[in-house]
Structures are given as structure tokens and as C-alpha cells.
N, C-alpha and C positions, 0 to 999 in steps of 0.2 A: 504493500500500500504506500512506501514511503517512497519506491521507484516511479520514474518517471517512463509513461509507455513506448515503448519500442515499434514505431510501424513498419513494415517493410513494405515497400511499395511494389505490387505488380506489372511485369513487362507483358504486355501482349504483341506480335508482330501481325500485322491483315496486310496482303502484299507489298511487303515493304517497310511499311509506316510503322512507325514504333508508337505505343502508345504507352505510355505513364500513369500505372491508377493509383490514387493516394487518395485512400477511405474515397467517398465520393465525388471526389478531384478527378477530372481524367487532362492529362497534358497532353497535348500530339505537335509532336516535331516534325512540321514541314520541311521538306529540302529545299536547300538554297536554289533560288532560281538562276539558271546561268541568263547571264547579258551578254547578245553575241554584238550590239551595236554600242557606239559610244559616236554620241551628237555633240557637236558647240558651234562657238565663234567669238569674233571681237568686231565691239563697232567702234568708231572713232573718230570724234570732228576737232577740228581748230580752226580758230577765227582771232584775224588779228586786224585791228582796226587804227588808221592813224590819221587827224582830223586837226588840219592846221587852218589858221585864220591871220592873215595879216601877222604871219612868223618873220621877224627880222636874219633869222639863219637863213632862210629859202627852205624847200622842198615842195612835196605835194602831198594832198589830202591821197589815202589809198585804203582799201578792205581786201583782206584776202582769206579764203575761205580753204580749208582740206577735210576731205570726207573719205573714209574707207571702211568696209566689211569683207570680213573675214571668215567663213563660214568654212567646218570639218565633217564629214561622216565615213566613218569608221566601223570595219564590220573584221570580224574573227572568229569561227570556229573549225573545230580541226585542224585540218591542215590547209584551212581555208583564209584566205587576208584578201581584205579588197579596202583601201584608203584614195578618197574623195576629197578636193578642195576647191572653193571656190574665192580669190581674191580680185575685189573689186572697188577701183577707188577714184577718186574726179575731185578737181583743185583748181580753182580759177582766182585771178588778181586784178583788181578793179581800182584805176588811178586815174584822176580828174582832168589833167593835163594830157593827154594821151588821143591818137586820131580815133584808135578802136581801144575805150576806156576797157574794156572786159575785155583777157586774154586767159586762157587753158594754161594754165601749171602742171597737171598731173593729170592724167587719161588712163588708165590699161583694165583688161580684164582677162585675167590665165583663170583655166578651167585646167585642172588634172585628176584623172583617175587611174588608179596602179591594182591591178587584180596577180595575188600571185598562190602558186601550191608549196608546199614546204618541200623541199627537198632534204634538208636537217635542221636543226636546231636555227641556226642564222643564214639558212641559204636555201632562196627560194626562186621558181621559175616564175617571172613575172611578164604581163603585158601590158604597155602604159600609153595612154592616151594625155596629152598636151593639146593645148588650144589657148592660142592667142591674137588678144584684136584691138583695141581702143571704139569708145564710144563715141564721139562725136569729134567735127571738123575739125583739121590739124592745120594750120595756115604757117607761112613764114614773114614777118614783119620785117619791110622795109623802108628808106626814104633814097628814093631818084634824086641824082645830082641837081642841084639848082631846084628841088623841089620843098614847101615850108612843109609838107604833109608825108604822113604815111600809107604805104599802099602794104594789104598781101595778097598773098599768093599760097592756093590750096595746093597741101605736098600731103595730106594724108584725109584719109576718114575711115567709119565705120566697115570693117574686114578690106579694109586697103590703105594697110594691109591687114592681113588675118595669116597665122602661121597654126598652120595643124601636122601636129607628131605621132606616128604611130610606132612603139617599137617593142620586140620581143627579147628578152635575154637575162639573165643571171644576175639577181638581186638577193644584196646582203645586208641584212638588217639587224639590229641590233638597239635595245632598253636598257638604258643605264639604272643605277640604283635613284637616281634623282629625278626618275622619269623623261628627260631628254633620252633622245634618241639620233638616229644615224642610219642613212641608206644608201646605198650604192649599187647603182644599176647600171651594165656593162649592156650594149646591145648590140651586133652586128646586122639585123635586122630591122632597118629605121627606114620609116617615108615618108617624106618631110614635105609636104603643102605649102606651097605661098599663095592666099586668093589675096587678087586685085579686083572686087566689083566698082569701084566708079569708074567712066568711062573713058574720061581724061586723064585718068593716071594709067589705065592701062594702054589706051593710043600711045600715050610716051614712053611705055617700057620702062613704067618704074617698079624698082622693088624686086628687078632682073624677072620681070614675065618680059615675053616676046612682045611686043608691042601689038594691040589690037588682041589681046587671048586675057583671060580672066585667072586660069591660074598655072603653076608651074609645079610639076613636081619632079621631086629626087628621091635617089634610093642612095644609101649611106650606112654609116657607123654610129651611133652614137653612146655616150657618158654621161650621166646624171648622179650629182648626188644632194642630197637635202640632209639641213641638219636642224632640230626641232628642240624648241626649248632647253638650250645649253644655256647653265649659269655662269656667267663672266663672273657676279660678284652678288651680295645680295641685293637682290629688287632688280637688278639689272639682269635679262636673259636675251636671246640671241637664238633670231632664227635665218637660216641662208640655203639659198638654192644654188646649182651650177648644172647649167645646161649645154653643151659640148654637142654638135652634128657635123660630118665632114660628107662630104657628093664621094662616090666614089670614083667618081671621073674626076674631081680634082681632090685628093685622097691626101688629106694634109692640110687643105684649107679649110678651118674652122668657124664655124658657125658658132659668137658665144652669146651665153646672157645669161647675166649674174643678179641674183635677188639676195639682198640682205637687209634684217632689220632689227636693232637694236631699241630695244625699250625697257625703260626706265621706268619702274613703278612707286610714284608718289604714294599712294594709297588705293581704295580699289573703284575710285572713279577717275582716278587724275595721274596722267602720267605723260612721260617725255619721251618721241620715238626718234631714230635717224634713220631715214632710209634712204639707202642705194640702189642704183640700179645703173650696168653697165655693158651694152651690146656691142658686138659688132659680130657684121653681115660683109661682105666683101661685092652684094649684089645692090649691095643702098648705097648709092650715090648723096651726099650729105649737101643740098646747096647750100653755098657759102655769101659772105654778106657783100662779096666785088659780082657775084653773078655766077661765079665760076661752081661745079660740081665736082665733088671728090670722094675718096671711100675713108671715114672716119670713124673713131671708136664714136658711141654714143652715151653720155654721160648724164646720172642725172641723181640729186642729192637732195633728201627733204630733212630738215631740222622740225616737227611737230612738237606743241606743246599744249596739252588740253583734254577733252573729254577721252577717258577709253570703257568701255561696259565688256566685260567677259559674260559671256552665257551658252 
């Protein structure tokens, strides 16, 4: 009478399921659901405004605006992978003094999807899909000798150009213990698209289509590698693409373009990015500001400071 009662509690299994009876308690342990997807993204605006009036230094009144989304989906079971991205961003700068006040800073939109089967642990056979284009009119700004104004002249638009990749081959992956990651994908199997749909850039054979033909394709090599959420330091992570195609008729001239993007987390609204971004085509002739056309790396560097939302 002075012990305390001893229950033992009953196990029953009904296919599978375990069930727990304690006196008239019954507990059932569900199994854990697996998750074979994994969803997000980042959005992210900055706005920077400068608003002079009768300033004894000089300048000009200006607003400049940058917007991007970043969007993932992620799928894994088995021996199964298939990783989805979609980045897309648009940037214009608006100054009072100016013939065409509103100018395009920032245009692009890459689409990639990588479907691959395991072959071991870190080496998988992959096929990957690329696509690349900008959204709206690409002009080049200039002023005619003897002239008080500015004129331009359309050198780009929407899929003109556009670049579509398809390619087959030996992809090596790897999750680090901080959840960054690392891919590398070797392809000897790549066909590489250039569409030019307006009509005046393809009459002029820009972008290396044939003059009068809408698009060009090649068969090639190519290397790709992507690196995801690497920590430089705390708050600060790092993510970079490298994209690598050679023709195999000119077997040695490379197609590059380089994505990288550093950002700097203030807190979980506010943060500081720098982005890079660095091509070169050996089939873009770059107009230059005497008139003259030549083949040029293509360079282009954004300092953002402002809104970022992870979801």
C-alpha cells in the first residue's frame, strides 16, 4: 500500500503502426513524412533618390530604382534530383537634365533546370537546360558632333537576343556541413541557340545570326559550375555561377558568363548586395561611342542597398 503502482504499458503493432496503451491512453506514432520538394526565393528593391534645388555645387535632380526575384524548386528522391531556378531583375535611372530622362540599368532573365540520376554518392548523370533573354528595349545613347541633343539607337530587345543551352554530361555535387553547396557539370554534349526575333537586328546580323535568319545554332562542349550559399564571413554569403560553351568548329573559342552575388545581411529585411556580371561572346560586336564596332568583354557591376524578403 505504501508503493507507488507500476504500469507497464502495452505495445500493439496493426500493419506497421505501433500503438502505445497506457490504462486508457492509446498513443500512435505516425511516421515521419518524407519531403521530396523544397520551395523559396528572395525579392529585393532599392530606391535611391537625389533632389536638388538651386544647389551652389551643380548636379542634377535623379531617382533610381532596382528590383529583383529570385525564385528555387527543388525536388529529391532516390536516386532522383531535379533543381529549378528562376532569376529575374529590371533597374532603371531617371535624371532631369537628360534628352531620354528614363534609361535601363539592369534587364536579364536566366531560366535553368538540371534533372540528374545518381551514379554514387557525389556523381550524377545530368541534363541541363539554360535560357537566356532580357525584357524590354536595349538602346545605345549618343550625341552627333555639333549636335546640343541626344539621339539612340536600338542594339537589343526582348529574345534579341535570347540564348538557349541544352546539355548532357557528368555532374558533381556536393553539401557542405553549412548547407552551401557546389556543382560541376562537365558536358561534351551542348547546343547552344542564339534567337534574334526583331527584325532589324536580324537584317544586320547581329548577335552572329546570318543576316535576315532569326536564329543560329551550334553544337559544342561545354562547363558549368554554380556555387550556393558559401559563407565568406558572418551575414555575408556568396553565391556565383560560371558558364563556359566553345562551337566545335572553333574549338577553343569560348563563350563566357559569369554570375556572382554577394550579400550582406543587415537583418532579415535589410541588406546590402554586389552584383557582377561578366560576358563575353566573340559573335557581339560591342558599338562603341566614335561609331566604330568591336568584340569586347561585357561588364556590369551593381552596389544595392535596401529591401531583401526570403520566403
Amino acid at each position: 500500500m505504501g508503493q507507488d503502482r507500476i504500469i507497464v504499458p502495452d505495445t500493439v503493432l496493426i500493419n506497421g503502426d505501433t500503438l502505445v496503451m497506457l490504462g486508457d491512453s492509446i498513443l500512435i506514432e505516425e511516421p515521419e513524412k518524407e519531403i521530396f520538394w523544397s520551395t523559396g526565393g528572395n525579392y529585393n528593391l532599392n530606391i535611391q533618390q537625389v533632389t536638388l534645388s538651386n544647389w551652389a555645387a551643380g548636379g542634377a535632380s535623379s531617382f533610381a530604382l532596382n528590383s529583383g526575384v529570385s525564385l528555387f524548386a527543388n525536388y529529391k528522391k532516390d536516386k532522383k534530383v531535379w533543381d529549378t531556378q528562376l532569376n529575374i531583375n529590371l533597374g532603371f535611372n531617371r535624371q532631369n537634365d537628360r534628352s531620354f530622362e528614363t534609361r535601363k540599368t539592369n534587364d536579364n532573365f536566366i531560366f535553368s533546370s538540371n534533372y540528374g540520376r545518381e551514379l554514387s554518392e557525389k556523381y550524377f548523370l545530368s541534363t541541363q537546360l539554360d535560357a537566356r533573354t532580357q525584357l524590354l528595349t536595349g538602346y545605345k545613347y549618343s550625341r552627333p558632333a555639333g549636335s546640343e541633343s541626344e539621339i539612340r539607337t536600338k542594339i537589343s530587345d526582348l529574345l534579341s537576343p535570347g540564348y538557349i543551352q541544352s546539355s548532357t554530361g557528368l555532374n558533381y555535387r556536393r553539401t557542405f556541413e553549412d548547407k552551401s553547396s557546389l556543382s560541376l557539370i562537365v558536358s561534351p554534349f551542348t547546343g547552344r541557340f542564339t534567337i534574334v526575333l526583331n527584325d532589324s537586328l536580324s537584317n544586320a546580323g547581329a548577335f552572329g545570326v546570318t543576316p535576315g535568319e532569326n536564329v543560329r545554332a551550334e553544337a559544342g562542349m561545354s562547363f558549368s559550375t554554380r556555387i550556393a550559399d558559401f559563407i565568406l564571413m558572418e551575414n555575408v554569403t556568396w553565391r556565383a555561377n560560371l558558364n563556359l560553351f566553345s562551337n566545335y568548329e572553333r574549338f577553343g573559342n569560348m563563350v563566357v558568363n559569369f554570375n556572382s552575388d554577394i550579400r550582406l545581411k543587415v537583418n532579415k529585411y535589410i541588406s546590402t548586395r554586389i552584383e557582377t556580371v561578366l560576358i563575353y561572346d566573340e559573335e557581339v560586336f560591342i558599338k562603341q561611342d566614335d561609331g566604330s564596332s568591336k568584340q569586347a568583354v561585357q561588364f556590369q557591376n551593381l552596389i544595392n542597398f535596401g529591401v531583401s524578403l526570403d520566403f
